[in-house]
TORROTI-775170 format. One line per 4 residues: number of its first residue (from 1); their letters; for each residue x, y, z of N, C-alpha, C. Coordinates in pm, 1 decimal. Layout:
<sites>
NUM = A = X:Y:Z:X:Y:Z:X:Y:Z ~ ...
</sites>
This chain:
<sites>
1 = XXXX = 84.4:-117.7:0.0:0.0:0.0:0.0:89.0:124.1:0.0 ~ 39.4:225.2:-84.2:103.1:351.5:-80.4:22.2:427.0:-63.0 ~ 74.1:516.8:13.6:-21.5:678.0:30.8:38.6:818.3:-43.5 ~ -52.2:903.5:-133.1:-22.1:1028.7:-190.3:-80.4:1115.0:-112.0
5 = XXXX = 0.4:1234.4:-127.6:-71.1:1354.6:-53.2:-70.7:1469.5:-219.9 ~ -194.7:1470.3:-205.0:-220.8:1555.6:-294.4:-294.1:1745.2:-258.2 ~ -243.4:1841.5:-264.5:-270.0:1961.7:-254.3:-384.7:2007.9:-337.4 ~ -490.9:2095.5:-340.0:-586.8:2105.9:-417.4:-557.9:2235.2:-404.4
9 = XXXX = -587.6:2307.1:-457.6:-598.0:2484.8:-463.9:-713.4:2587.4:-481.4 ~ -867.9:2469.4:-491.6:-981.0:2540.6:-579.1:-1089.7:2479.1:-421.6 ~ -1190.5:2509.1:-434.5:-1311.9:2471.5:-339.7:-1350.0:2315.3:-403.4 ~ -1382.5:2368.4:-564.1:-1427.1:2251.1:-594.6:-1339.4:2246.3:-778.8
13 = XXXX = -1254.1:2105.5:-800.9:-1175.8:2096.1:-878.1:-1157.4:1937.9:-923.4 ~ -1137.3:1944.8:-1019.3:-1055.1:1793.2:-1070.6:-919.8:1785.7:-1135.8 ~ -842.0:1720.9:-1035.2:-725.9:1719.4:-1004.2:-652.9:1581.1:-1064.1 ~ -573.6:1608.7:-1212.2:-562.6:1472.3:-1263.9:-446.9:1387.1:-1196.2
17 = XXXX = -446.3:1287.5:-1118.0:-289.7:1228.1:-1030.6:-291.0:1111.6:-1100.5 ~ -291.3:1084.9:-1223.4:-221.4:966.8:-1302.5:-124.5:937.0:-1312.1 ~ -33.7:1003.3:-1349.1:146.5:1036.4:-1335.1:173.2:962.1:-1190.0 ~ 103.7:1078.8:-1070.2:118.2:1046.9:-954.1:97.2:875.9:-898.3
21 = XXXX = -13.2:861.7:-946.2:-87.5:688.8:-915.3:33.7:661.4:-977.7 ~ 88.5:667.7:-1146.9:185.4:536.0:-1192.3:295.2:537.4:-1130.8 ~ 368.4:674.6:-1084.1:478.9:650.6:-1050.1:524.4:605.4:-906.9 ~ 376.9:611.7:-817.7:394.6:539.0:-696.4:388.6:366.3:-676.9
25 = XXXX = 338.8:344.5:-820.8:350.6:174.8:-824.2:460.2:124.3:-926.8 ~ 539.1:224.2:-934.6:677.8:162.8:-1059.4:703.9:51.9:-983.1 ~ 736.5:-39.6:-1060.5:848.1:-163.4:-1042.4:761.0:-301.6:-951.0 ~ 621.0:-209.5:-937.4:556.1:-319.4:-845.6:486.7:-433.9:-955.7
29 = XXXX = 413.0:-554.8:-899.2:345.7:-593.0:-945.3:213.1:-626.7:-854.7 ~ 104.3:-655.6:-984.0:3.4:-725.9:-912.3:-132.9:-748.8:-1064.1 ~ -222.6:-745.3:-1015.2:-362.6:-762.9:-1154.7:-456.3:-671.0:-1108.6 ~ -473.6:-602.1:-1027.9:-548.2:-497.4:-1015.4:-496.0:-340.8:-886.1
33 = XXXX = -533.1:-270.9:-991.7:-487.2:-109.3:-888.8:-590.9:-67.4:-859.1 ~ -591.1:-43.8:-698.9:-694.2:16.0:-638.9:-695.6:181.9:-625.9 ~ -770.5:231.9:-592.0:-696.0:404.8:-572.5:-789.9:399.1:-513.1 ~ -764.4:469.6:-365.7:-904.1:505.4:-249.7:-875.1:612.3:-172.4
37 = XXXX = -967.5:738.1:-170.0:-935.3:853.6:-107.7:-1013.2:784.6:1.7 ~ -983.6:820.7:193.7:-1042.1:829.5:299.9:-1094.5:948.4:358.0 ~ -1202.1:1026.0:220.7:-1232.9:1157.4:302.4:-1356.1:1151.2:267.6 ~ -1456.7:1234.9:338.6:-1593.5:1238.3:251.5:-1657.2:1334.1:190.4
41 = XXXX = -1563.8:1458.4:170.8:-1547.6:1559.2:91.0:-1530.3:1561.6:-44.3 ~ -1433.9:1486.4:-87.5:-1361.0:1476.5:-253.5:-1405.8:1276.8:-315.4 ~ -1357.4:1253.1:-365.5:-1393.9:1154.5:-445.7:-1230.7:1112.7:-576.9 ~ -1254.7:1011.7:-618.1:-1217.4:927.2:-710.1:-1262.3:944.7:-800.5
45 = XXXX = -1220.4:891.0:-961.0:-1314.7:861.8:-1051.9:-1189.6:859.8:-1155.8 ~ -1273.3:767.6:-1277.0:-1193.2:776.0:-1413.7:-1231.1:870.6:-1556.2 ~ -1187.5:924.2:-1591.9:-1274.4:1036.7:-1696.9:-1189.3:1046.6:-1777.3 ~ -1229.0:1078.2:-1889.6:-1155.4:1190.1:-2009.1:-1029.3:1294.8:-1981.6
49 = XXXX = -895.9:1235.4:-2009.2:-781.8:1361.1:-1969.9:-695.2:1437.9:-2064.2 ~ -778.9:1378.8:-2165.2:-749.7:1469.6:-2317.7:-795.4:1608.4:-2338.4 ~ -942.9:1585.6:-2345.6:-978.4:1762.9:-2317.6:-1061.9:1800.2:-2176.4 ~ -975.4:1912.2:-2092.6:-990.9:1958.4:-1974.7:-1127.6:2019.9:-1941.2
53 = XXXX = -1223.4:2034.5:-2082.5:-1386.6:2117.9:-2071.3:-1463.8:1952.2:-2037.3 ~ -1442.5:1863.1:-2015.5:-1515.3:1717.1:-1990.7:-1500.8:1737.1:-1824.9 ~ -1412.5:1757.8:-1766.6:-1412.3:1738.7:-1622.5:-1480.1:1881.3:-1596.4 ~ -1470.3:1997.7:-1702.8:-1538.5:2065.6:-1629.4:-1647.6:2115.2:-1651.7
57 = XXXX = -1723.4:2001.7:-1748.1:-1883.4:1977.5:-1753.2:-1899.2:1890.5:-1675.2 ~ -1834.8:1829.2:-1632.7:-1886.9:1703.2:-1497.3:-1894.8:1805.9:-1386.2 ~ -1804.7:1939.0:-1336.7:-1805.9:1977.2:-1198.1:-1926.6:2052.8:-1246.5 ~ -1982.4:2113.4:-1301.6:-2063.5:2198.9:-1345.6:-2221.3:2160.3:-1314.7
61 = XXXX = -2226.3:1997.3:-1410.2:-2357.8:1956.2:-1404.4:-2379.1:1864.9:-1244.7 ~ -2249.7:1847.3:-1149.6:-2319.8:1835.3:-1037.5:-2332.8:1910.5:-959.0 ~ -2237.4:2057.0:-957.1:-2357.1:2196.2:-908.6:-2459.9:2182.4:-938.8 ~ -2551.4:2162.4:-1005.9:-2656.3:2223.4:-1091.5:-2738.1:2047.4:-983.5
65 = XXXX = -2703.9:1933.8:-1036.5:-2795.0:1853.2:-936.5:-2741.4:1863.5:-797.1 ~ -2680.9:1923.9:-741.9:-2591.4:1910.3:-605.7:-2553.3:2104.7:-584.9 ~ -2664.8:2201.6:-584.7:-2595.0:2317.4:-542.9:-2560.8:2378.5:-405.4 ~ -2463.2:2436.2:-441.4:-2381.9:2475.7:-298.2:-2448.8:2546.3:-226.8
69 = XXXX = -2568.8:2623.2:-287.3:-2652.6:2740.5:-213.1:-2756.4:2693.6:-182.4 ~ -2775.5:2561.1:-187.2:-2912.8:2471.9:-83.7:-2967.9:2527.0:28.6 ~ -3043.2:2530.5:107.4:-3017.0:2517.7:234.1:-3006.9:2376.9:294.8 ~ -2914.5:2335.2:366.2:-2877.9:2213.4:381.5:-2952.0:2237.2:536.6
73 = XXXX = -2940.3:2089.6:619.7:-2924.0:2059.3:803.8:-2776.3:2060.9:802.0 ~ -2677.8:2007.0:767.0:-2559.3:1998.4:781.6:-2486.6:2176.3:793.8 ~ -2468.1:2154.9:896.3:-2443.0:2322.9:956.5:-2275.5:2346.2:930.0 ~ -2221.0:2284.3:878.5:-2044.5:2334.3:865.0:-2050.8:2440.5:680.9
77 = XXXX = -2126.6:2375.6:619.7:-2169.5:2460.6:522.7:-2087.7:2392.8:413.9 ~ -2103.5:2234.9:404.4:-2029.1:2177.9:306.5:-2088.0:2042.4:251.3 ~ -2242.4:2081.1:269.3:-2316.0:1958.4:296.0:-2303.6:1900.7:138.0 ~ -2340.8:1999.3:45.4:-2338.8:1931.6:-133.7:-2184.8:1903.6:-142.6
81 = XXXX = -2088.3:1931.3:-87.6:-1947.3:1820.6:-104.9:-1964.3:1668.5:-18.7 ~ -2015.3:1675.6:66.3:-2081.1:1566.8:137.1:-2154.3:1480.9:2.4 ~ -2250.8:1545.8:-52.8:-2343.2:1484.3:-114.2:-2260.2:1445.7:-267.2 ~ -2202.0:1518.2:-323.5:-2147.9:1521.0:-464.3:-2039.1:1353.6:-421.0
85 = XXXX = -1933.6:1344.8:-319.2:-1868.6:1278.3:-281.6:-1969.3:1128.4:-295.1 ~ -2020.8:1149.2:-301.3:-2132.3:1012.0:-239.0:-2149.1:954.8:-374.3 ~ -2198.6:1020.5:-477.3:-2282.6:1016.5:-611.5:-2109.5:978.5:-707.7 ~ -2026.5:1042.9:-682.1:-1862.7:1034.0:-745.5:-1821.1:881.5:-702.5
89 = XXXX = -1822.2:897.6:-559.1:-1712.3:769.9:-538.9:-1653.2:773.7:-402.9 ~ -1565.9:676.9:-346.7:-1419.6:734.7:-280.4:-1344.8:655.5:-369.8 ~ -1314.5:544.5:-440.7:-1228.8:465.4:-544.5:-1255.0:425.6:-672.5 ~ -1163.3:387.1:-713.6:-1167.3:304.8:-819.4:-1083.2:201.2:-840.1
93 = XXXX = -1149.7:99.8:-927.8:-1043.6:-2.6:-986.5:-970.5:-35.6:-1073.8 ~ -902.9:-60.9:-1101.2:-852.0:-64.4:-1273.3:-765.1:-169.7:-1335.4 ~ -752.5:-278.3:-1422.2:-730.9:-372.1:-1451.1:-549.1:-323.4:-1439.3 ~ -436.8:-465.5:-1387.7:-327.5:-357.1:-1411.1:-218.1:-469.3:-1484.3
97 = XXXX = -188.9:-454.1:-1571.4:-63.1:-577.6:-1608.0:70.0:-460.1:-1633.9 ~ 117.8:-581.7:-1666.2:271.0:-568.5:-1709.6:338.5:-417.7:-1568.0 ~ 367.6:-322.0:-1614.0:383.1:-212.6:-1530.5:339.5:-97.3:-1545.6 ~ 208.3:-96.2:-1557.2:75.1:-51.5:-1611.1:-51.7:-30.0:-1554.7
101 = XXXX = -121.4:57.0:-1498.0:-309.4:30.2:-1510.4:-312.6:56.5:-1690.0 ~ -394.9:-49.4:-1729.5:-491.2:-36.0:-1810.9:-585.9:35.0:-1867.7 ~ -561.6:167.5:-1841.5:-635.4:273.8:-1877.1:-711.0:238.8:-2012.5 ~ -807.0:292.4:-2050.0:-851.1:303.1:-2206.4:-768.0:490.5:-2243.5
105 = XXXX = -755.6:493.0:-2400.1:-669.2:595.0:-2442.0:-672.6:729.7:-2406.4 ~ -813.5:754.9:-2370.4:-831.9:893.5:-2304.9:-858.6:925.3:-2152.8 ~ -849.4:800.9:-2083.6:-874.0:776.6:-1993.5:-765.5:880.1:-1856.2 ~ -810.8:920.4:-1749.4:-755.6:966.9:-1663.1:-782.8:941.1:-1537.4
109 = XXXX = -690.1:943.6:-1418.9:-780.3:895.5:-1288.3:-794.7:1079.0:-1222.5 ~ -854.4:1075.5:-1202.8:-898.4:1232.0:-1079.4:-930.4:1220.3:-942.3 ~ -886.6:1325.9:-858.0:-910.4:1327.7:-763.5:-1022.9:1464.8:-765.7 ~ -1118.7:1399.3:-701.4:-1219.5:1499.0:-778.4:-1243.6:1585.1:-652.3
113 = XXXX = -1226.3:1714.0:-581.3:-1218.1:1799.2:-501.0:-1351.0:1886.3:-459.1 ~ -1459.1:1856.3:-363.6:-1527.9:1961.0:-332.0:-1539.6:2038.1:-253.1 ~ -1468.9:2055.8:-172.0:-1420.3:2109.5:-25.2:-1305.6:2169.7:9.9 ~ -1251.6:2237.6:-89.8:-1105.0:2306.4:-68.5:-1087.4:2407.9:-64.8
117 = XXXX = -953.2:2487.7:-58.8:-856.1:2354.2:-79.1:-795.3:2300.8:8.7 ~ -728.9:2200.5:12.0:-709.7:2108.0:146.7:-562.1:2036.9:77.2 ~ -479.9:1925.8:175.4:-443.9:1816.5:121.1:-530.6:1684.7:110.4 ~ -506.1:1588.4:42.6:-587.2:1530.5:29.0:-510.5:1381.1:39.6
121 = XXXX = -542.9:1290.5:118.9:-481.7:1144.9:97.7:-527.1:1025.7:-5.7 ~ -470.7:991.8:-120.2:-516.2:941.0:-182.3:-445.9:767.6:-161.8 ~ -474.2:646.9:-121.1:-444.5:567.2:-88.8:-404.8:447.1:-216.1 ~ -288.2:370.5:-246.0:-281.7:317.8:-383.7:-285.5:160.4:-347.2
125 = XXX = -330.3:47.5:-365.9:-312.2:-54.1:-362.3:-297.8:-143.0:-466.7 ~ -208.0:-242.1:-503.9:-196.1:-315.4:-596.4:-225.8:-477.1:-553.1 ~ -341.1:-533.7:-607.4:-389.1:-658.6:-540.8:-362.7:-781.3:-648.3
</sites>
């Protein structure tokens, strides 16, 4: 198991750590990569890392089902990162050979950010 610390800089952002994920499992092996954030603010996910307007029609259209100006019960005032987190993820899986995840060609992993900015622990496992 490896742990990343990832920095965010925005409230709410998608933060591509692919580079980051591969180069924390160089030289390892196994058949599947896990990636698991332990927060319930931000989220995981795999998306499009070719063009940067895809992640940011994804943050967009879950404002719009998930807005920040709700009135929520959750009194810290971060309840739709609560909620967006839920609907996203905390992981993902991803098929992994040779010294590799398996990505498909446009594929990217994100750390998807609604609550920042913060650091963020992103957890790597190779099973």
């Amino acid at each position: 198991m490896t742990e990343l610390h990832v920095r965010t800089s925005k409230r709410i952002e998608a933060v591509n750590i692919t580079d980051q994920v591969v180069g924390a499992i160089k030289g390892r092996t196994g058949k599947l990569l896990h990636v698991y954030t332990p927060h319930t603010t931000c989220a995981v996910t795999i998306n499009e890392d070719g063009d940067p307007d895809v992640m940011r029609d994804i943050i967009e259209a879950l404002e719009r089902l998930v807005p920040s100006t709700h009135h929520y019960r959750h009194v810290e005032g971060n309840s739709d990162a609560h909620i967006k987190s839920v609907l996203v993820g905390a992981s993902v899986t991803v098929p992994f050979s040779g010294d590799s995840p398996r990505l498909g060609t446009w594929q990217g992993i994100f750390l998807m950010e609604f609550d920042g900015p913060r650091e963020r622990k992103v957890i790597i496992s190779l099973l």
